[in-house]
N, C-alpha and C positions, 0 to 999 in steps of 0.2 A: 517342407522347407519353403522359404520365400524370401527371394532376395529381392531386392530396393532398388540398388543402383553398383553402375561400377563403382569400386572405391580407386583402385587405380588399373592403371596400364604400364607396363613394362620396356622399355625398348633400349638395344646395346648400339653406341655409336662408335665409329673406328676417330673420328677426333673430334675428343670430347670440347674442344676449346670452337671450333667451328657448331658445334650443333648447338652448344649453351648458347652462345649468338644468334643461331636461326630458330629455338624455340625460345628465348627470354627476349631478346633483344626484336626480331622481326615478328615472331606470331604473336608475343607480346607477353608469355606466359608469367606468373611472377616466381620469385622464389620461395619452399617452405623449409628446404633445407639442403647443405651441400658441403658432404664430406668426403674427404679422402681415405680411402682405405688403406694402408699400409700393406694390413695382411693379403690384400689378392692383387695390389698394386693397381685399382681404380676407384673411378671416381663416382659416387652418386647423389645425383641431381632431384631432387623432388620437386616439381611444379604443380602450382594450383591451377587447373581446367576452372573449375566450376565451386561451387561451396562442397560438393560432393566427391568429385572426381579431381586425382593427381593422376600426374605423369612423370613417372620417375625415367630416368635417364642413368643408364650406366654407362661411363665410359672408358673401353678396355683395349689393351693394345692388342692389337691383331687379328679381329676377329673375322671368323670366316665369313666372306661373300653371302649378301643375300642373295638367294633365287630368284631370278625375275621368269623367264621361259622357258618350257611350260613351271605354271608356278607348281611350287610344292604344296602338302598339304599345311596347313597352322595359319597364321593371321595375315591376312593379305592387304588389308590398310585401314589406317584411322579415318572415320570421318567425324567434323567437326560440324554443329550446327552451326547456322547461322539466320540471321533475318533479314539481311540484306544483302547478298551473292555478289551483286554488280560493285557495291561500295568496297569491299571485300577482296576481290580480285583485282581492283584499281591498286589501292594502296600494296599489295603483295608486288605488283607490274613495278609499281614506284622502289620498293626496295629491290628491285631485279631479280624477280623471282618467277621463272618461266610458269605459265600457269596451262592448263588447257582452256580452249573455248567453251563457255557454259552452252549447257546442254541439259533437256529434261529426260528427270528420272523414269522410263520405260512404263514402269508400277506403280508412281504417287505423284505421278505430273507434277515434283516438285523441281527447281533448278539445282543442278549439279555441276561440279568440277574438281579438276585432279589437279596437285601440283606435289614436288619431293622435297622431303627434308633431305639433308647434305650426304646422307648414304644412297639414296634413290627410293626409301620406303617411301612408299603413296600416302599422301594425305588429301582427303577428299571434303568439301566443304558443299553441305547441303540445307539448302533451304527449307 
């Protein structure tokens, strides 16, 4: 077997109408597609990342709490490349979007930082 690349990523938000905002409108993602389900009563969101990679977005009423301490086992955050970290975390500041301090990667001396989408899931942007 040999896989390529992610095709996508999966993630549930508790309001769908806020998070479509902070991943279309703030991280900039575009749209590929975005339906309503009747049958399970939500909504999902497909975004393009990259030419390869979406990020679908489902958004469902009520869903249980993520885990933050000690975390559990399963996916513990997104990170997004980037080329320019400092330019990056400006613009995120400018739409008021708490970010942390950049800081290098321990293992690839490359530049790092953490900020959350509207549930608290970590999204990590790395140089």
């Amino acid at each position: 077997m040999k896989f390529s690349t992610i095709h996508h990523i999966a993630i549930i938000v508790s309001d769908y109408e806020k998070s479509r905002d902070f991943y279309v409108n703030k991280l900039g993602f575009s749209v590929i597609r975005e339906n309503y389900r009747p049958d399970r009563g939500d909504w999902k969101l497909d975004l393009r990342i990259n030419d390869t990679t979406e990020l679908e977005i489902f958004g469902v009423s009520n869903p249980p709490k993520r885990v933050t301490r000690p975390e559990a086992a399963g996916l513990r955050h997104l990170a997004f490349y980037t080329e320019d970290i400092e330019k990056d975390v400006k613009e995120l500041k400018e739409k008021g979007i708490f970010v942390e301090s950049i800081r290098l990667d321990e293992f690839t001396g490359k530049k790092m930082t953490f900020f959350a989408d509207p549930d608290g899931l970590p999204l990590e942007l790395h140089e």
